[in-house]
C-alpha positions as CSV (number, residue, x, y, z in Angstrom):
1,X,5.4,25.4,-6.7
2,X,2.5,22.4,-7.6
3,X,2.7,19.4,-5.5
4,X,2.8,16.4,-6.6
5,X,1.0,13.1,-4.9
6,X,3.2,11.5,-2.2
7,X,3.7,8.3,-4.7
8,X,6.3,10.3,-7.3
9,X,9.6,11.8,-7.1
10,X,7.7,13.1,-10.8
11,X,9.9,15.5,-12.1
12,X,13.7,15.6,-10.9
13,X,14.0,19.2,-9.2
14,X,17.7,18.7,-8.9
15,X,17.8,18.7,-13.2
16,X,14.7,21.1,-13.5
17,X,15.9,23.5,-10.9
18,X,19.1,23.1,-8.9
19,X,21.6,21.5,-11.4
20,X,24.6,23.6,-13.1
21,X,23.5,26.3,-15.2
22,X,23.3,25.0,-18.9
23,X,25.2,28.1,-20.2
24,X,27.9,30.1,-17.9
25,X,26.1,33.3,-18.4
26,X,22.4,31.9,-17.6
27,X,20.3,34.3,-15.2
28,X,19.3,33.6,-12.0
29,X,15.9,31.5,-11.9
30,X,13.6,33.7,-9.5
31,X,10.3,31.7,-10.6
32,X,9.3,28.3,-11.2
33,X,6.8,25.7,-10.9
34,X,7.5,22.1,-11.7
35,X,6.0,20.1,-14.4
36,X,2.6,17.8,-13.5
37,X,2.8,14.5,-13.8
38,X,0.1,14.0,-16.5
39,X,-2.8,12.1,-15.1
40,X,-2.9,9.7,-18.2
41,X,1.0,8.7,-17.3
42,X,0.0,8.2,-13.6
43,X,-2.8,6.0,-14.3
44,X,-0.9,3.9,-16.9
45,X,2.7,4.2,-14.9
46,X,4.5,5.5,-17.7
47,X,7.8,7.2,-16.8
48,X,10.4,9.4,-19.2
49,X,11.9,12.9,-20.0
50,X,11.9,15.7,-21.5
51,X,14.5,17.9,-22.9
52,X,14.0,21.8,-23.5
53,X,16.2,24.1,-25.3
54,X,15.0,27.7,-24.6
55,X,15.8,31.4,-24.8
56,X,15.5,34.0,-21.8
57,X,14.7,37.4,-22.7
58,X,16.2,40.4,-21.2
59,X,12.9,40.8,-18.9
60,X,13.1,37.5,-17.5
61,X,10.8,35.8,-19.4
62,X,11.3,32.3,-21.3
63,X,10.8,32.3,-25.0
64,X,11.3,30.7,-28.0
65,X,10.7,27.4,-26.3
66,X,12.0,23.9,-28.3
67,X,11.7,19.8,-27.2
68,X,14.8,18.4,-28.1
69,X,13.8,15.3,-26.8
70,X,11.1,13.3,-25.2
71,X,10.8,9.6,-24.1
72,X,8.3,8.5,-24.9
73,X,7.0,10.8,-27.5
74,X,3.9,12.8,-26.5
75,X,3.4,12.3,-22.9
76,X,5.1,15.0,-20.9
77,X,5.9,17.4,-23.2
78,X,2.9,19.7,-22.7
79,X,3.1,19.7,-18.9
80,X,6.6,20.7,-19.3
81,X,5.4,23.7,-21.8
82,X,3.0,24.8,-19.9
83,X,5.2,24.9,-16.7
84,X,7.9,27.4,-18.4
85,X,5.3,30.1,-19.4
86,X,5.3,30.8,-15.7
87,X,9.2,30.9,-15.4
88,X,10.7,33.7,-14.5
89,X,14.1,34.7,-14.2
90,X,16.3,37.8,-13.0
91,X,15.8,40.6,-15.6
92,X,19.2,41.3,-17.1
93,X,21.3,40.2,-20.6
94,X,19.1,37.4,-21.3
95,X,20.5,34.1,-22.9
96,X,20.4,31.9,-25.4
97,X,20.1,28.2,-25.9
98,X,19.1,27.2,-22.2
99,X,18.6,23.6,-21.3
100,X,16.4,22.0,-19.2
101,X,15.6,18.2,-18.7
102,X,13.0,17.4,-16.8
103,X,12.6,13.5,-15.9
104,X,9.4,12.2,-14.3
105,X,9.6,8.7,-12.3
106,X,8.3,7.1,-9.7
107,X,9.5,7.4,-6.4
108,X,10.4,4.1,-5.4
């Protein structure tokens, strides 16, 4: 997992990694890296979310990856995309229609 400097909670693990699965049937997350807090944001101390819809295919790997939301627009959405192409989870069924939200603050 990337860590983050001592100043942020950045991205809420509870939501990103520990909260109730989005769907019943969602596989077990074996692999995961949190978001970075984009430098840009630090420097200028902007905080916000993002929202993920996504797909798990039957290999464990995330697909089909979709921002339903982001606050502010176009400041953490790439660092959450680029964090889920190294997700992993338990190879099995799969599922559909997985969401994430992934809040980055500081701690405070």
């Amino acid at each position: 997992m990337k860590k983050f400097a001592g100043v942020f909670a950045a991205v809420s693990l509870i939501s990103a990694f520990g909260a109730a699965p989005a769907l019943a049937q969602e596989p077990e997350l074996v692999e995961a890296s949190a978001p970075e807090f984009p430098r840009a944001a630090e420097r200028r101390e902007i905080e916000g979310h993002v929202v993920v819809r996504y797909n798990v295919t039957a290999d464990g790997a995330v697909s089909d990856v979709e921002v339903v939301e982001a606050t502010p627009a176009g400041v953490f959405e790439r660092s959450v995309l680029r964090a889920l192409e190294d997700w992993r989870y338990a190879s099995g069924p799969g599922a559909q229609g997985v969401e994430r939200r992934f809040d980055f603050n500081f701690g405070g």
